[in-house]
N, C-alpha and C positions, 0 to 999 in steps of 0.2 A: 128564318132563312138568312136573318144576316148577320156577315162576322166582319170584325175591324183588323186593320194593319195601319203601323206605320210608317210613314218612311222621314228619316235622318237626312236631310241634305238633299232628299232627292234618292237616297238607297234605301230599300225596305231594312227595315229595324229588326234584326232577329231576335226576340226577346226570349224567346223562348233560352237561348245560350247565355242569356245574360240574367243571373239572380238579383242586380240589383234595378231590375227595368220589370212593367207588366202590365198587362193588356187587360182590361176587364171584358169580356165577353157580352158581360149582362150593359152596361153603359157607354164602353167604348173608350171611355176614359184608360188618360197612360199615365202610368203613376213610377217617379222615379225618387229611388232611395238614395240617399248621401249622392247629391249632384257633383259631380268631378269635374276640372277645365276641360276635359274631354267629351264632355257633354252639350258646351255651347255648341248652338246654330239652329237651325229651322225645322222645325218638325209639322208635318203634315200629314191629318189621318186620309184613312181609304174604307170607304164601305161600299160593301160589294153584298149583292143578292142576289146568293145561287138559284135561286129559283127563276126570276128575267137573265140571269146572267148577265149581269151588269154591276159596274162599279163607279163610283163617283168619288171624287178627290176634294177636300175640302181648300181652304185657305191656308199657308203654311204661317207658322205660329212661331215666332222666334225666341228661342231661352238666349237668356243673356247672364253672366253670374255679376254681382254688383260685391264691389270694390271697398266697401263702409264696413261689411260684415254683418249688416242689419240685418235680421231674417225674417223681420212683421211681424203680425200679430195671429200666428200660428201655434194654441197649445194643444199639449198631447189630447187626442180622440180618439173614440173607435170610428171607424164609417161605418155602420151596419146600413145594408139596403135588401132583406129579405122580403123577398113578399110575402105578404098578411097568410097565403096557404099556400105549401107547396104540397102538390102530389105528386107521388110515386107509386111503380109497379112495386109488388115485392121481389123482393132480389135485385132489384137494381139499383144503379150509383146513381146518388142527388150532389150537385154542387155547385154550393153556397158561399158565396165572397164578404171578407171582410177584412177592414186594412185597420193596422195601426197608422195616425196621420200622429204630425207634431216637429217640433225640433228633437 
């Protein structure tokens, strides 16, 4: 029963309209593709449990873009995090997240 958001500054982040931004459902994790100046400032997740109906606001996490062009020590990966069994009904949709990470 629980799903993430986040919010930008302080406004919820519509990711859904945006292909290069995205929410994992399963982790909560926001994972953003080719960072833009447009990108700096504070982001802050929100998990909420429809079930108590309730939401709770984390710490706001600031992106800063750095100036050197350094980018670390970040090489190409898959993230794979399926769990060891999934079940399904038959006929229905399962889904499964997996990201390309890397420069």
């Amino acid at each position: 029963g629980l799903s993430y958001t986040w919010l930008f500054n302080n406004n919820t982040l519509y990711v859904q309209e945006d292909s290069r931004r995205f929410v994992s459902q399963e982790t909560g994790n926001l994972y953003i593709a080719k960072v833009e100046p447009s990108d700096v400032g504070n982001y802050t997740c929100v998990v909420t449990n429809s079930k108590a109906q309730q939401s709770v606001r984390g710490p706001p996490t600031p992106l800063t873009l750095r100036s050197d062009g350094v980018m670390g020590e970040y090489e190409p990966k898959i993230e794979v995090r399926f769990p060891e069994t999934t079940y399904a009904a038959k006929g229905s949709s399962v889904k499964l997240e997996c990201f390309a990470l890397g420069k």
